[in-house]
N, C-alpha and C positions, 0 to 999 in steps of 0.2 A: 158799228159796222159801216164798212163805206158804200153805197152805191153806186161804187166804178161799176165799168163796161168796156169791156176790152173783146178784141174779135182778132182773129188772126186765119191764115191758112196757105196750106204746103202740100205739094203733090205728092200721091203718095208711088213712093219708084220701089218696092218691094215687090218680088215676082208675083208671087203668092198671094200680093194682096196684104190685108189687116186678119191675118189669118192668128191662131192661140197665142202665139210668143211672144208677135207687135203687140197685141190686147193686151199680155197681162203686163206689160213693160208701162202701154200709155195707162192702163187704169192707175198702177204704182204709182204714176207721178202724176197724175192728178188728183190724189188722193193725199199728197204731202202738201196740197193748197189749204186751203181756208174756207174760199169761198165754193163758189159752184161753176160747174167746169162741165161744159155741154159740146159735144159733136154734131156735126154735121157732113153731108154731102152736096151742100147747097146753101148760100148764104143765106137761105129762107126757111132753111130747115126742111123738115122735122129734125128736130132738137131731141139729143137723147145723153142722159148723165154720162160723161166719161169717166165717171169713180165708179161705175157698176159693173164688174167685167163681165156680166153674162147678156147685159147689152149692149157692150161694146164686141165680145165677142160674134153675136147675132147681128150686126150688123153687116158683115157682109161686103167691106171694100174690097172695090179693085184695083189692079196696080192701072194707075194712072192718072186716078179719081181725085181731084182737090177735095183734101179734110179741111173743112174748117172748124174751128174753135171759137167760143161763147166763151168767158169767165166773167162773173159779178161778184163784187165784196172788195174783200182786203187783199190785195195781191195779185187781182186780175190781169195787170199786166205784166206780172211776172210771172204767170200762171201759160198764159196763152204763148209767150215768146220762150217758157221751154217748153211749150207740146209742140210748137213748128219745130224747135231744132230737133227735138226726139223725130220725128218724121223726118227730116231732112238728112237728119244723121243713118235714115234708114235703119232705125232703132235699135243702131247699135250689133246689125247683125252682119257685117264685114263691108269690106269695099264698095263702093259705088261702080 
């Protein structure tokens, strides 16, 4: 297993927030990684698994808040550069 390290982050422009539908969208696809894929609201953390949707759920962003993104292992950086475009694509829930 590799000990990459890769970090990433995107505003979050959904009205609502990381409210059920974002969460169960990012958990999904951080869950197709390998490694370990961690969130944040701060590049300092606290750090919390983004493959757990009940704590990604409980977390609690607001629209406007920079998500940032932790991944280690195999695929970190492929890991972190789709959770920003999922965000950025406004997770897929219609136009900007």
């Amino acid at each position: 297993m590799s000990h990459a390290v890769a970090i990433g982050s995107a505003r979050l422009i959904n009205e609502t927030g990381l409210h059920a539908r974002p969460s169960v969208k990012l958990t999904q696809l951080a869950k197709a990684f390998h490694g370990h894929v961690e969130l944040a609201v701060s590049p300092d953390g606290p750090w919390i698994n983004a493959k757990s949707p009940v704590k990604v759920m409980s977390f609690q962003a607001e629209m406007g808040v920079s998500l940032y993104f932790r991944a280690t292992g195999d695929g970190a950086s492929d890991a972190v550069a789709a959770m920003v475009a999922l965000v950025e694509r406004n997770f897929d829930e219609g136009t900007l």
